[in-house]
PyMOL Python script that loads the backbone (N, CA, C, O; Angstrom):
from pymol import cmd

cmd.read_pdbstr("""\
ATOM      1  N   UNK A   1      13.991   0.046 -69.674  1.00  0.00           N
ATOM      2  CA  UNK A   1      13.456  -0.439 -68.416  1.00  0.00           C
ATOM      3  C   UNK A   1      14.571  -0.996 -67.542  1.00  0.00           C
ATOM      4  O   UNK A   1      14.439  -1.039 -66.319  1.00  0.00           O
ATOM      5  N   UNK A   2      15.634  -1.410 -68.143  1.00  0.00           N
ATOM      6  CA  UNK A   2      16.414  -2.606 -67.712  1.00  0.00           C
ATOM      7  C   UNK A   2      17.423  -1.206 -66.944  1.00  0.00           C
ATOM      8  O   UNK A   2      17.670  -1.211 -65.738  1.00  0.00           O
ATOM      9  N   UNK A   3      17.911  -0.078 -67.890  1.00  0.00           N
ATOM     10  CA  UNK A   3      18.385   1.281 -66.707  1.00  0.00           C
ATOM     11  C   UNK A   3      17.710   1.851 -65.463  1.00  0.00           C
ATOM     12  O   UNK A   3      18.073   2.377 -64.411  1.00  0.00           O
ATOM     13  N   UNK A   4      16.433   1.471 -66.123  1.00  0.00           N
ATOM     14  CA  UNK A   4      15.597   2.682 -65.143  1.00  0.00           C
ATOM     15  C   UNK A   4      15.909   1.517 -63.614  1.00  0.00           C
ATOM     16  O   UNK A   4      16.333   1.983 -62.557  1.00  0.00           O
ATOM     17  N   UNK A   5      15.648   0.237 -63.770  1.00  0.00           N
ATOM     18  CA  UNK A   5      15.710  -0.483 -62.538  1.00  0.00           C
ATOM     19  C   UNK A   5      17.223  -1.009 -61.837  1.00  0.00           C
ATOM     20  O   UNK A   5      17.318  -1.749 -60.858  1.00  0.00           O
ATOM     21  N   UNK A   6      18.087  -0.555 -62.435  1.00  0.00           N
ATOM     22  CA  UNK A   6      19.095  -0.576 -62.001  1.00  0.00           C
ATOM     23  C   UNK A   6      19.667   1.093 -61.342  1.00  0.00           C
ATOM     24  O   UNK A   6      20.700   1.208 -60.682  1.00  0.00           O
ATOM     25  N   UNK A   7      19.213   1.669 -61.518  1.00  0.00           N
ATOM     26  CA  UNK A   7      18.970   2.829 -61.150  1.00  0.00           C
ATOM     27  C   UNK A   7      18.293   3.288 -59.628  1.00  0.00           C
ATOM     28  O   UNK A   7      18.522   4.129 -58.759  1.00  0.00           O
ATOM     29  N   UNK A   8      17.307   2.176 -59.887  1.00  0.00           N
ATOM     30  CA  UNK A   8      16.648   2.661 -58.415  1.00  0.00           C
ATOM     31  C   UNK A   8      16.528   1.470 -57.697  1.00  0.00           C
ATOM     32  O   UNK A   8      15.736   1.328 -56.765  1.00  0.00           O
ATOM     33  N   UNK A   9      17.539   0.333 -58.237  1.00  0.00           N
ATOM     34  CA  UNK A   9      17.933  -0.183 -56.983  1.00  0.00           C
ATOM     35  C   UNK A   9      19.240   0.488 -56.924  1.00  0.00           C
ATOM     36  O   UNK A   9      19.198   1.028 -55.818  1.00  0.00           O
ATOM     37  N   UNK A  10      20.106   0.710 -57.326  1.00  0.00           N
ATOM     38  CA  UNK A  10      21.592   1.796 -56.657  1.00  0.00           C
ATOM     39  C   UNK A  10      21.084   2.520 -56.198  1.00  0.00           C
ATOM     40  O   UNK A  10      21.862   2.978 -55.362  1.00  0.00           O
ATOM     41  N   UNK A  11      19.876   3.196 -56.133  1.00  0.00           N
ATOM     42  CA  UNK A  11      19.606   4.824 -55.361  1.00  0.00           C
ATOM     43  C   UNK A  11      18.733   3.962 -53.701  1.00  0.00           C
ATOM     44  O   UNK A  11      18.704   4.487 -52.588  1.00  0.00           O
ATOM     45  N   UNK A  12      18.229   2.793 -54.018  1.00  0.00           N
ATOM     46  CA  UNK A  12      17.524   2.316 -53.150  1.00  0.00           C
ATOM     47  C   UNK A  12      18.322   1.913 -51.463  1.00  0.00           C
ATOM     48  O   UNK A  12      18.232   2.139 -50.256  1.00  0.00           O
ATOM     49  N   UNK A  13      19.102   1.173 -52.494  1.00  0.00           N
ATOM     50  CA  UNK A  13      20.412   0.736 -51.541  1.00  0.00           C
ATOM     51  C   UNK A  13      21.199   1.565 -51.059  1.00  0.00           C
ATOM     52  O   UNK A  13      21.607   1.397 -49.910  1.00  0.00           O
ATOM     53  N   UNK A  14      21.581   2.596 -51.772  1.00  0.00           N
ATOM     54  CA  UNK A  14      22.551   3.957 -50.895  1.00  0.00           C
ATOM     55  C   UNK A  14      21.734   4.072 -50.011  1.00  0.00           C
ATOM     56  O   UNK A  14      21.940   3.485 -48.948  1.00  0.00           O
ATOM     57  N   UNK A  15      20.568   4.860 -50.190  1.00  0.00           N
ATOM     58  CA  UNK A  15      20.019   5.582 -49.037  1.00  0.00           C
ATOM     59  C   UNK A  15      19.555   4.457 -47.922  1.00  0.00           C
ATOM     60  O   UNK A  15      19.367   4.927 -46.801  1.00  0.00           O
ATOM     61  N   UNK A  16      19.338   2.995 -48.074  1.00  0.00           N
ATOM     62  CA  UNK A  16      18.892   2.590 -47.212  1.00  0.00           C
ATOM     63  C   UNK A  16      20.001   2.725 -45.873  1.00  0.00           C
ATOM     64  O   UNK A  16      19.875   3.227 -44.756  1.00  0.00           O
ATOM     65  N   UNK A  17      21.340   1.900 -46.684  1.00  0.00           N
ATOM     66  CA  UNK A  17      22.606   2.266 -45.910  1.00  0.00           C
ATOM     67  C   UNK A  17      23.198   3.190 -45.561  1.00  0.00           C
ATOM     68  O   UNK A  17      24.274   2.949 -45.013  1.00  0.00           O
ATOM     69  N   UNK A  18      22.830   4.475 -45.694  1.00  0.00           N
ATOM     70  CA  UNK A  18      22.936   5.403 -44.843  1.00  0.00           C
ATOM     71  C   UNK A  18      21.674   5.736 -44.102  1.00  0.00           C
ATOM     72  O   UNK A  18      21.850   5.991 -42.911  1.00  0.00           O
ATOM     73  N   UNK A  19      20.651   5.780 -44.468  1.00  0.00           N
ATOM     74  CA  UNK A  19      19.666   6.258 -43.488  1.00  0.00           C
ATOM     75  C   UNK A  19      19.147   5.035 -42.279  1.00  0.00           C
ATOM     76  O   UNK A  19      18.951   5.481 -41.148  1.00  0.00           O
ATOM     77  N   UNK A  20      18.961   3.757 -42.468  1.00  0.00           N
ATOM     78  CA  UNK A  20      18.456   2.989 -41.650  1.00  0.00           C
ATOM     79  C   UNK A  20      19.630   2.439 -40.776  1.00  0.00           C
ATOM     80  O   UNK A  20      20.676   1.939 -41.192  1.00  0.00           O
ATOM     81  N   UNK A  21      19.318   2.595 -39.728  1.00  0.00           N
ATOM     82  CA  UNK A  21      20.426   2.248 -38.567  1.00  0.00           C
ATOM     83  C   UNK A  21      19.775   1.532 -37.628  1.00  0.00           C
ATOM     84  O   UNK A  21      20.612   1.062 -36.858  1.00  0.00           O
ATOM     85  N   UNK A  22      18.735   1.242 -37.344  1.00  0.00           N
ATOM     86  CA  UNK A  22      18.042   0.126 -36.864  1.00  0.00           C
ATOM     87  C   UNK A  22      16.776  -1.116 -37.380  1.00  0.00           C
ATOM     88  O   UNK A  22      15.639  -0.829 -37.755  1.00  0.00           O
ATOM     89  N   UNK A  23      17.301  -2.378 -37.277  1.00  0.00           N
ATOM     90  CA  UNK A  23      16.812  -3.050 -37.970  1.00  0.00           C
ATOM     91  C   UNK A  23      15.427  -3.894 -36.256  1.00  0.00           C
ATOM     92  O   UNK A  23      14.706  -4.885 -36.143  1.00  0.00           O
ATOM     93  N   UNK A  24      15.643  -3.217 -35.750  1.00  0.00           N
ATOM     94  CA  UNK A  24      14.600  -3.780 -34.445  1.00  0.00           C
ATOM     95  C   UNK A  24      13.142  -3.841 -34.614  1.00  0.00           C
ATOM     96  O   UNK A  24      12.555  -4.828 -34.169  1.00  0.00           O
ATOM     97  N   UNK A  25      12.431  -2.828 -35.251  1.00  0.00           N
ATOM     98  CA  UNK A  25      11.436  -2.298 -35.307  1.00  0.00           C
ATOM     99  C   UNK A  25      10.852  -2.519 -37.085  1.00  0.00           C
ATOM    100  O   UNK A  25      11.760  -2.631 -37.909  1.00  0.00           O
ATOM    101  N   UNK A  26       9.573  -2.567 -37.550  1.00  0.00           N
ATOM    102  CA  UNK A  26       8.790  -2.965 -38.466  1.00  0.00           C
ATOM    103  C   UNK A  26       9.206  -2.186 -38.829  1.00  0.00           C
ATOM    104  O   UNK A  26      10.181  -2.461 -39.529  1.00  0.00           O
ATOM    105  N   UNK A  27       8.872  -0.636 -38.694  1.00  0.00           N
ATOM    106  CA  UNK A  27       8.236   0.759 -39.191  1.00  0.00           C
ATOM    107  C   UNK A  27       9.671   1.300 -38.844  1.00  0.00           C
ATOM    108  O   UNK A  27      10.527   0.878 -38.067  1.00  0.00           O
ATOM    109  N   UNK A  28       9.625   2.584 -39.851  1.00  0.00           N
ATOM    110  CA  UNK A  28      11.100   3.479 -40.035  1.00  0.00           C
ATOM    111  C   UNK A  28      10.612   4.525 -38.772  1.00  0.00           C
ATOM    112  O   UNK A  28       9.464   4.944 -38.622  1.00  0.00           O
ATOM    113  N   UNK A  29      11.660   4.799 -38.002  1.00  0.00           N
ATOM    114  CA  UNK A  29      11.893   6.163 -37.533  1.00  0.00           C
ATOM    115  C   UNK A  29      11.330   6.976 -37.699  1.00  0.00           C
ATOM    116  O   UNK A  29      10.833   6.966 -38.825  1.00  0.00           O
ATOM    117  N   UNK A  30      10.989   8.153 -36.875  1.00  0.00           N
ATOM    118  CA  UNK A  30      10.587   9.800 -38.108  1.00  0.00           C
ATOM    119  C   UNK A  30      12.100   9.873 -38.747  1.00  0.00           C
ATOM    120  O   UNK A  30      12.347   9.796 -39.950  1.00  0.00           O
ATOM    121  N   UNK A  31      13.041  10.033 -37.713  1.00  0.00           N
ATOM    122  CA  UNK A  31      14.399  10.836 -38.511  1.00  0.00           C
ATOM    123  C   UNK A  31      14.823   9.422 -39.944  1.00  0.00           C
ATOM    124  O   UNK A  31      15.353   9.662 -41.029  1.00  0.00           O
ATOM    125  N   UNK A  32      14.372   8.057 -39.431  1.00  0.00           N
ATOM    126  CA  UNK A  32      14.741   7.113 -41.008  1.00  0.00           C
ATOM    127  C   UNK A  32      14.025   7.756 -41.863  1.00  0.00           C
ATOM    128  O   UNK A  32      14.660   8.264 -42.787  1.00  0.00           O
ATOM    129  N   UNK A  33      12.880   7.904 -41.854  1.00  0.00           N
ATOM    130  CA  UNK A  33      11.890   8.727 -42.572  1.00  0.00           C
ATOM    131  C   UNK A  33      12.410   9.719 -43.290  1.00  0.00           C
ATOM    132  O   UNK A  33      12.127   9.793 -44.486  1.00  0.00           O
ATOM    133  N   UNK A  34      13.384  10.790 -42.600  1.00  0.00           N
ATOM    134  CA  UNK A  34      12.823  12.168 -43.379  1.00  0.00           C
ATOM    135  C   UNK A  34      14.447  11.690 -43.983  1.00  0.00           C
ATOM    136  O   UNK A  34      14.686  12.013 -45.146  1.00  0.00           O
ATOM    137  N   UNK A  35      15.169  11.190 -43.469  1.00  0.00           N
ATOM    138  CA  UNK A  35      16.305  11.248 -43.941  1.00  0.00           C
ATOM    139  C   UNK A  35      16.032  10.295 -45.600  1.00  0.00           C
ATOM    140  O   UNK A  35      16.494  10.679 -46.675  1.00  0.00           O
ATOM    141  N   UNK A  36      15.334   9.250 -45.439  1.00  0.00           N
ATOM    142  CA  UNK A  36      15.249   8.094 -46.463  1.00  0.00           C
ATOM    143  C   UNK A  36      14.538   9.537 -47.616  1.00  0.00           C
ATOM    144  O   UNK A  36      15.427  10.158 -48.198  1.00  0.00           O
ATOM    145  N   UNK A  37      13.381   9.912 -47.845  1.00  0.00           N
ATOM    146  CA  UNK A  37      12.950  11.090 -48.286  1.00  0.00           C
ATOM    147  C   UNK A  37      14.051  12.162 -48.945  1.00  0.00           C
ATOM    148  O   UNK A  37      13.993  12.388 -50.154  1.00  0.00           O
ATOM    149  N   UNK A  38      15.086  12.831 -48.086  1.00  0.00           N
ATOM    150  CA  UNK A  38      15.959  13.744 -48.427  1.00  0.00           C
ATOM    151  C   UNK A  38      16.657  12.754 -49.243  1.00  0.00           C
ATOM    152  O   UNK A  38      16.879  13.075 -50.410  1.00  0.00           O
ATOM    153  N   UNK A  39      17.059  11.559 -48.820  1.00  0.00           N
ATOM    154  CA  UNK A  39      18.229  11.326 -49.663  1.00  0.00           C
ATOM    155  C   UNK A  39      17.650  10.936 -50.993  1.00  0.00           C
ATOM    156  O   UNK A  39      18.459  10.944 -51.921  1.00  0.00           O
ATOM    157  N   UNK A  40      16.746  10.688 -51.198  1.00  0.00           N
ATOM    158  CA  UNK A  40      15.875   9.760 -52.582  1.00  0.00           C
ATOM    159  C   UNK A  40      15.551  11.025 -53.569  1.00  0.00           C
ATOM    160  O   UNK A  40      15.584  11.034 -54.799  1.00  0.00           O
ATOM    161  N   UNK A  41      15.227  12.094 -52.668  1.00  0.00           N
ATOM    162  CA  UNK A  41      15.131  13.090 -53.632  1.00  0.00           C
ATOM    163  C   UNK A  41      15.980  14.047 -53.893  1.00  0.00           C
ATOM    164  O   UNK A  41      15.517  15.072 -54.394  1.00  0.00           O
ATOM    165  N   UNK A  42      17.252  13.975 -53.657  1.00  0.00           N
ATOM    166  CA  UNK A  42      18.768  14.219 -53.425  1.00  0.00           C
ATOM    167  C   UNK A  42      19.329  13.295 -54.896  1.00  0.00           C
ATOM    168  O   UNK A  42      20.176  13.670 -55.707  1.00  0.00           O
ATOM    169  N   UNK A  43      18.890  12.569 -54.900  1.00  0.00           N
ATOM    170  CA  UNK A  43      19.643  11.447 -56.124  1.00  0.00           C
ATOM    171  C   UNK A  43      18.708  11.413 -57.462  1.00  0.00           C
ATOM    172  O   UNK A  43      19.065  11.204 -58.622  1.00  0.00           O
ATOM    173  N   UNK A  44      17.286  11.707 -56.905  1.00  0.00           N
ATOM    174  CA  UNK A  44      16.602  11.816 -58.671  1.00  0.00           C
ATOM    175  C   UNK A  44      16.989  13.324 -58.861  1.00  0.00           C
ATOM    176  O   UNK A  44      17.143  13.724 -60.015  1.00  0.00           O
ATOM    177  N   UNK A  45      17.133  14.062 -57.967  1.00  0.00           N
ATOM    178  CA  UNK A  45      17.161  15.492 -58.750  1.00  0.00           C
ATOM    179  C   UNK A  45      18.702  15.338 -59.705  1.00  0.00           C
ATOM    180  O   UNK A  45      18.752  15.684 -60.885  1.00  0.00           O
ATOM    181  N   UNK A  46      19.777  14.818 -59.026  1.00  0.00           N
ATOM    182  CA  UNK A  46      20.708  14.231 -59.571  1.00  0.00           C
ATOM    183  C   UNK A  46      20.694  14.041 -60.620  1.00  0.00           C
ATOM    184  O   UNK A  46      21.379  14.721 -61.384  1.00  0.00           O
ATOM    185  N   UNK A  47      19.890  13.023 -61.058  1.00  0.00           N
ATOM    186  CA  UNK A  47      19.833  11.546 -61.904  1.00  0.00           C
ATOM    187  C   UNK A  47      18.795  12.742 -62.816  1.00  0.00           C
ATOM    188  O   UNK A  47      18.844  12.380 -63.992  1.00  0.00           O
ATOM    189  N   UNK A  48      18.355  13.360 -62.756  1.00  0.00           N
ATOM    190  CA  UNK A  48      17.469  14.562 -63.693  1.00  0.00           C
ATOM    191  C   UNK A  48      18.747  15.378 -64.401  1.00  0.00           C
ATOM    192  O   UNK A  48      19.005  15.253 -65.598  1.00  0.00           O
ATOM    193  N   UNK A  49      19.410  16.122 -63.610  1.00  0.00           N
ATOM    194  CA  UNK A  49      20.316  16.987 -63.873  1.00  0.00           C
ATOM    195  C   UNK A  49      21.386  15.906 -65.148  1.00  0.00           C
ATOM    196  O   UNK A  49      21.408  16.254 -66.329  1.00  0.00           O
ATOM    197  N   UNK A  50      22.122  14.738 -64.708  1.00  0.00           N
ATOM    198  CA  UNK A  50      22.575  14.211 -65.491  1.00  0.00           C
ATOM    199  C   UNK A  50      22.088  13.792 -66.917  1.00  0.00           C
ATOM    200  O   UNK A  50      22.874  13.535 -67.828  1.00  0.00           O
ATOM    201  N   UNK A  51      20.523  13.736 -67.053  1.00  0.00           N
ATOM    202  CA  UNK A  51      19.755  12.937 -67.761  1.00  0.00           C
ATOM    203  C   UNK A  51      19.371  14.242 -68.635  1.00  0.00           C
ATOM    204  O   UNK A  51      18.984  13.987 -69.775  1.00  0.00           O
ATOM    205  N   UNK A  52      19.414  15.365 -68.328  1.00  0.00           N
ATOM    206  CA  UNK A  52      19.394  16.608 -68.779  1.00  0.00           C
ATOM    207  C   UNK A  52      20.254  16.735 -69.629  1.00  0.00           C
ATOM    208  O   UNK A  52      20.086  16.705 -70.849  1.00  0.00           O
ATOM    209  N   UNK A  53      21.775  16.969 -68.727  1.00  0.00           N
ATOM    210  CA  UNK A  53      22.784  16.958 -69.644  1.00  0.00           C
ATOM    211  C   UNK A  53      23.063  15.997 -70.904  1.00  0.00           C
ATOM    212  O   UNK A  53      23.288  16.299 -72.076  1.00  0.00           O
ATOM    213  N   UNK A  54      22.979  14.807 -70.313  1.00  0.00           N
ATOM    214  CA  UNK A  54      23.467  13.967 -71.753  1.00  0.00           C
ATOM    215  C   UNK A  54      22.140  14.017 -72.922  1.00  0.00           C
ATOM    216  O   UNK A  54      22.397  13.523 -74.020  1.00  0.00           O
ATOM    217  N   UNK A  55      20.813  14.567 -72.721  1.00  0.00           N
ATOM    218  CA  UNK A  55      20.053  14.543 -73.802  1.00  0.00           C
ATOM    219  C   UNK A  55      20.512  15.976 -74.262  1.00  0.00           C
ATOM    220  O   UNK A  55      20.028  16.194 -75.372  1.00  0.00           O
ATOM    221  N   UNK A  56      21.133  16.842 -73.892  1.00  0.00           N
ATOM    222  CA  UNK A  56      21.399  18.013 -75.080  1.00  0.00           C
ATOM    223  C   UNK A  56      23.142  17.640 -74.970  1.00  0.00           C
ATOM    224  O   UNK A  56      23.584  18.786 -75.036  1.00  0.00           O
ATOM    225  N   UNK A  57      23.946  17.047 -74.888  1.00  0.00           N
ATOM    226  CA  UNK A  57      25.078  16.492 -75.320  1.00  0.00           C
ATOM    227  C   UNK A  57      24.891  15.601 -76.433  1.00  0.00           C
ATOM    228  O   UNK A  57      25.537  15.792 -77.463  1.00  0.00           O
ATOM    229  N   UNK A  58      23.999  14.559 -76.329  1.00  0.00           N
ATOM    230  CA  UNK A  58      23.997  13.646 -77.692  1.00  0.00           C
ATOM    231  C   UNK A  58      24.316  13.593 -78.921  1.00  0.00           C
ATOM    232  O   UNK A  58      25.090  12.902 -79.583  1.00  0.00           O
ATOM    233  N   UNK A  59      23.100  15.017 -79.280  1.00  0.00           N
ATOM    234  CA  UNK A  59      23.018  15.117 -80.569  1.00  0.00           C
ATOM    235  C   UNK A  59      24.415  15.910 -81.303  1.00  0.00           C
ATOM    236  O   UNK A  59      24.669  15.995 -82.504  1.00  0.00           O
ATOM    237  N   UNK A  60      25.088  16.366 -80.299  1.00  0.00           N
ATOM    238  CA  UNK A  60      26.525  17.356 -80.814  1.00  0.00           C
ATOM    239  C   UNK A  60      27.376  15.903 -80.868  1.00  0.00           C
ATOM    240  O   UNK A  60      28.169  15.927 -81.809  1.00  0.00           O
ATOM    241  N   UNK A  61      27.409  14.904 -80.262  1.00  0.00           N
ATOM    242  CA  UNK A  61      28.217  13.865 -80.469  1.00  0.00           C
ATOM    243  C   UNK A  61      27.854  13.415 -82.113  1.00  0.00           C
ATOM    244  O   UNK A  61      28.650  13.500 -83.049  1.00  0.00           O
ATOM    245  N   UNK A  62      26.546  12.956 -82.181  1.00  0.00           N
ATOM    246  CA  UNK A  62      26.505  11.877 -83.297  1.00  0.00           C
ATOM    247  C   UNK A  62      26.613  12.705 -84.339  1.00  0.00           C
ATOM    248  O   UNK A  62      26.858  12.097 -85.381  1.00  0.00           O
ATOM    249  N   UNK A  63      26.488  14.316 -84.494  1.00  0.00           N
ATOM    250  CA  UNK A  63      27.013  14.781 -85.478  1.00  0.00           C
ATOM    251  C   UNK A  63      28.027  14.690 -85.510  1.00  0.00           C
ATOM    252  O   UNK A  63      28.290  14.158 -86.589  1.00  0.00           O
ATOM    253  N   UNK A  64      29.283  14.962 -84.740  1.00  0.00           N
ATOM    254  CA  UNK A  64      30.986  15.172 -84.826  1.00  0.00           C
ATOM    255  C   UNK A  64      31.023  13.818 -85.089  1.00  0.00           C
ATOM    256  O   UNK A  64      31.478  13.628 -86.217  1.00  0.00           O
ATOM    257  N   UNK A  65      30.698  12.678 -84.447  1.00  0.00           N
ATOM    258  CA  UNK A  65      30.836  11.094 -85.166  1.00  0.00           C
ATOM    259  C   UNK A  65      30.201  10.927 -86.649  1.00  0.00           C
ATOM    260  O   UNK A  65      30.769  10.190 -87.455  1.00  0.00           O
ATOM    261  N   UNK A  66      29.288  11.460 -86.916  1.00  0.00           N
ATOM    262  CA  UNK A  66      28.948  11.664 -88.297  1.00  0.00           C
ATOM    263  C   UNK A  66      29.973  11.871 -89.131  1.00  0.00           C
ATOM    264  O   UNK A  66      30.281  11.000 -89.945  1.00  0.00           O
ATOM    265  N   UNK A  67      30.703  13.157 -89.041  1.00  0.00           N
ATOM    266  CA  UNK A  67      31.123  13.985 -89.688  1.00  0.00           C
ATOM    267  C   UNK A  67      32.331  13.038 -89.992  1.00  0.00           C
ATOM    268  O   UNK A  67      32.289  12.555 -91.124  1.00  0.00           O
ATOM    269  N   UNK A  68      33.295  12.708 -89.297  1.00  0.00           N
ATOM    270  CA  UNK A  68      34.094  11.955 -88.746  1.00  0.00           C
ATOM    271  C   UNK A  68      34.404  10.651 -89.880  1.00  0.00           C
ATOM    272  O   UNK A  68      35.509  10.502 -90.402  1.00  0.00           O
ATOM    273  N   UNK A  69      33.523   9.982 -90.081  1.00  0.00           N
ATOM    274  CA  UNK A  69      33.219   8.665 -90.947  1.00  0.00           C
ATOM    275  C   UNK A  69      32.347   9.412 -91.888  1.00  0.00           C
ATOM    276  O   UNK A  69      31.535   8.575 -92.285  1.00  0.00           O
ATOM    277  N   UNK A  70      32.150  10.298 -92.325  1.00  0.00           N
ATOM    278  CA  UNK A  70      31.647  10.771 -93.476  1.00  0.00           C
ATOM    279  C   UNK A  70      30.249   9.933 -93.723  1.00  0.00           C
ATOM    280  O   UNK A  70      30.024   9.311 -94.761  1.00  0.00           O
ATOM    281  N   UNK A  71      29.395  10.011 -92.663  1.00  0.00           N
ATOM    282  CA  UNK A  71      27.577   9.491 -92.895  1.00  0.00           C
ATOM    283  C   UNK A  71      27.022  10.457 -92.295  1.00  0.00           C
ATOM    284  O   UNK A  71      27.477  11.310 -91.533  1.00  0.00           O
ATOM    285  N   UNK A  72      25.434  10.155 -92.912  1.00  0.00           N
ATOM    286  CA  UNK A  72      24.654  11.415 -92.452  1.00  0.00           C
ATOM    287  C   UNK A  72      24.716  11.602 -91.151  1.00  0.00           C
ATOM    288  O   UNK A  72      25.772  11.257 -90.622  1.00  0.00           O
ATOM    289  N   UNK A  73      23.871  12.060 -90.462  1.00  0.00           N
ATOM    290  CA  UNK A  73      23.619  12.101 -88.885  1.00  0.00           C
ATOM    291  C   UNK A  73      22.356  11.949 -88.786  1.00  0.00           C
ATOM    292  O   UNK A  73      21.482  12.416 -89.516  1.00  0.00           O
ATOM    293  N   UNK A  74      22.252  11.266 -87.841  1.00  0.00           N
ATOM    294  CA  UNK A  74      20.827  10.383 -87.578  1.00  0.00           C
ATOM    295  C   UNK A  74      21.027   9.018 -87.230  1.00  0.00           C
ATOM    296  O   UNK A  74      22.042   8.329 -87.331  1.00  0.00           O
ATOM    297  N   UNK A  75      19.821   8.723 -86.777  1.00  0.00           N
ATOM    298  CA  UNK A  75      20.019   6.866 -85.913  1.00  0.00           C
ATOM    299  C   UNK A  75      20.395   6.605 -87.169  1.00  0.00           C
ATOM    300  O   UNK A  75      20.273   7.039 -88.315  1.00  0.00           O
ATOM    301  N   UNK A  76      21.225   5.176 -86.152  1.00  0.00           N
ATOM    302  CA  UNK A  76      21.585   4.096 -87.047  1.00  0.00           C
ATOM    303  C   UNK A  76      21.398   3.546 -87.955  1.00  0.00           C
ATOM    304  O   UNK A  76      20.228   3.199 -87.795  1.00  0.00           O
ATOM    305  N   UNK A  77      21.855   2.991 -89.320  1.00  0.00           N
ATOM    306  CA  UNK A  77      20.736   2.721 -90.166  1.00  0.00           C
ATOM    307  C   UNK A  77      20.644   1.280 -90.048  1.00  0.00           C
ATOM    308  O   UNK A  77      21.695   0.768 -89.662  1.00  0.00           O
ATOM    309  N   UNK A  78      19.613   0.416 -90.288  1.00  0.00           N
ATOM    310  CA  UNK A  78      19.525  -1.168 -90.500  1.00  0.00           C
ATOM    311  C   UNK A  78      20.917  -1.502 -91.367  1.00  0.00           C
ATOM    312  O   UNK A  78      21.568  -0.720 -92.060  1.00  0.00           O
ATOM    313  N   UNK A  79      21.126  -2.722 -91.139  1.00  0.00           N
ATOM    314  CA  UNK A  79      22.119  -3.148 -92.340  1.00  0.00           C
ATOM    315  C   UNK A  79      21.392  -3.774 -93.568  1.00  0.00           C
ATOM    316  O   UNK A  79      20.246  -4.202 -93.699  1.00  0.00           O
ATOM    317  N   UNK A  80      22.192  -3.706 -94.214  1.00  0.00           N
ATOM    318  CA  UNK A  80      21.594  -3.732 -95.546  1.00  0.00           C
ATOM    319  C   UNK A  80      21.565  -5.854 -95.885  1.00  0.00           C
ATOM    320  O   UNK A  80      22.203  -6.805 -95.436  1.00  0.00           O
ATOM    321  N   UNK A  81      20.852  -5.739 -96.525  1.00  0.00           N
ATOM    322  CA  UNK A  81      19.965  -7.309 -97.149  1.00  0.00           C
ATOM    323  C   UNK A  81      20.951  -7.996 -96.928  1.00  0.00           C
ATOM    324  O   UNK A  81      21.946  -7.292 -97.101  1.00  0.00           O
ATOM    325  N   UNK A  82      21.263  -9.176 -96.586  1.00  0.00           N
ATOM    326  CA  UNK A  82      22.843 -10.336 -97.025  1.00  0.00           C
ATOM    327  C   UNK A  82      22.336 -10.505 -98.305  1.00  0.00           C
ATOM    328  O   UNK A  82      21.232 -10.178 -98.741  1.00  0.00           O
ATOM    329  N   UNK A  83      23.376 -11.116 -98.923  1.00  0.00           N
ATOM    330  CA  UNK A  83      23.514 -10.935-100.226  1.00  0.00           C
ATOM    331  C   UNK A  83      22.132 -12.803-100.365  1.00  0.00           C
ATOM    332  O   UNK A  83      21.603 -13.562 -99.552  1.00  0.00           O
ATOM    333  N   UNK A  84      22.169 -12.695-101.529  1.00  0.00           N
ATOM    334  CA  UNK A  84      21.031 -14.090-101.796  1.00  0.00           C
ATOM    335  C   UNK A  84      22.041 -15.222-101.337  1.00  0.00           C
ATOM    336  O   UNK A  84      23.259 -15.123-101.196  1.00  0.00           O
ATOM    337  N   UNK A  85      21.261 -16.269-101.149  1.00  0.00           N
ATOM    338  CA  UNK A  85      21.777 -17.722-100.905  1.00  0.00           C
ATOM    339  C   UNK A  85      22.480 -18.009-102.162  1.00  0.00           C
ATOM    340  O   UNK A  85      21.930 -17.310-103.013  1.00  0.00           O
ATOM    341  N   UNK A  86      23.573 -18.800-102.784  1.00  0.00           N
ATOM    342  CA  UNK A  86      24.180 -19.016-103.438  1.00  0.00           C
ATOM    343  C   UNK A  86      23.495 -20.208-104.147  1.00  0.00           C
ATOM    344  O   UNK A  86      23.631 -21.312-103.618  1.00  0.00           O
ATOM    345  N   UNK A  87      22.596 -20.081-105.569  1.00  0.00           N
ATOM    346  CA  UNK A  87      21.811 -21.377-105.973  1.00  0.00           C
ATOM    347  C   UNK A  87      22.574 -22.185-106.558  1.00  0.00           C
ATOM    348  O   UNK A  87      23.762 -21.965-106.321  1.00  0.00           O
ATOM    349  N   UNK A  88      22.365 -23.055-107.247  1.00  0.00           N
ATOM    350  CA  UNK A  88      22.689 -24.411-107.338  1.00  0.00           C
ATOM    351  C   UNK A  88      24.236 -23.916-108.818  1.00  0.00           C
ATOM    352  O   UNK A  88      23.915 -22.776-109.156  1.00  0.00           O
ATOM    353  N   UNK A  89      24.981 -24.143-109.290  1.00  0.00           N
ATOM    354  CA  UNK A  89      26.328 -23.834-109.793  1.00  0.00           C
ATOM    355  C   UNK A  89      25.527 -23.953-111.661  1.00  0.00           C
ATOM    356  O   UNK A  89      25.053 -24.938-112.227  1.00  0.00           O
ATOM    357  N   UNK A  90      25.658 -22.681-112.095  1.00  0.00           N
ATOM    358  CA  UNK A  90      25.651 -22.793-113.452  1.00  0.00           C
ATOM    359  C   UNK A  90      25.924 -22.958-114.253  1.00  0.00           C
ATOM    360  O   UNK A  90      26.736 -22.054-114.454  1.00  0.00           O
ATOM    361  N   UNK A  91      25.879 -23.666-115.270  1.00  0.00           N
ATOM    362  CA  UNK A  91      27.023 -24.113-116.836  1.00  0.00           C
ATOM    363  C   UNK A  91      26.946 -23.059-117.317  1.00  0.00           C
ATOM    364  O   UNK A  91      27.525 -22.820-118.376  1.00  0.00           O
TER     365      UNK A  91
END
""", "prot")
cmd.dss("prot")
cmd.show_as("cartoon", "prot")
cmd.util.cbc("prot")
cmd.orient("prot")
């Protein structure tokens, strides 16, 4: 969640600063309009294309990192138990 909204405030803010050029009026322009529109869907098709790529890039990574350190491939695993609390000293 915490990408997705950093995401579309960077895409929010580009296009505002290029498309809005007057701050006089409530309501956008037609041309703020179509331009705010082109550019928003100019940057998810983007942000698709990238999001494309790195989900069929991934999995060729964490295998070659697999391979690499000699572990399976697959998520991460939990770490394993800490060892017990140290009880009281035995004779």
């Amino acid at each position: 969640l915490r990408d997705f909204l950093l995401v579309y405030n960077r895409m929010t803010e580009l296009c505002f600063r290029h498309c809005v050029c007057n701050l006089n009026y409530r309501l956008l322009t037609g041309r703020e309009e179509s331009c705010l529109d082109s550019c928003a869907a100019r940057l998810v098709r983007a942000n698709h294309r990238l999001m494309g790529a790195y989900v069929g890039l991934v999995p060729a990574l964490l295998q070659r990192r697999a391979a690499e350190h000699g572990t399976p491939a697959g998520p991460p695993a939990l770490p394993a138990s800490p060892d017990p609390a140290p009880g009281p000293a035995e004779s």
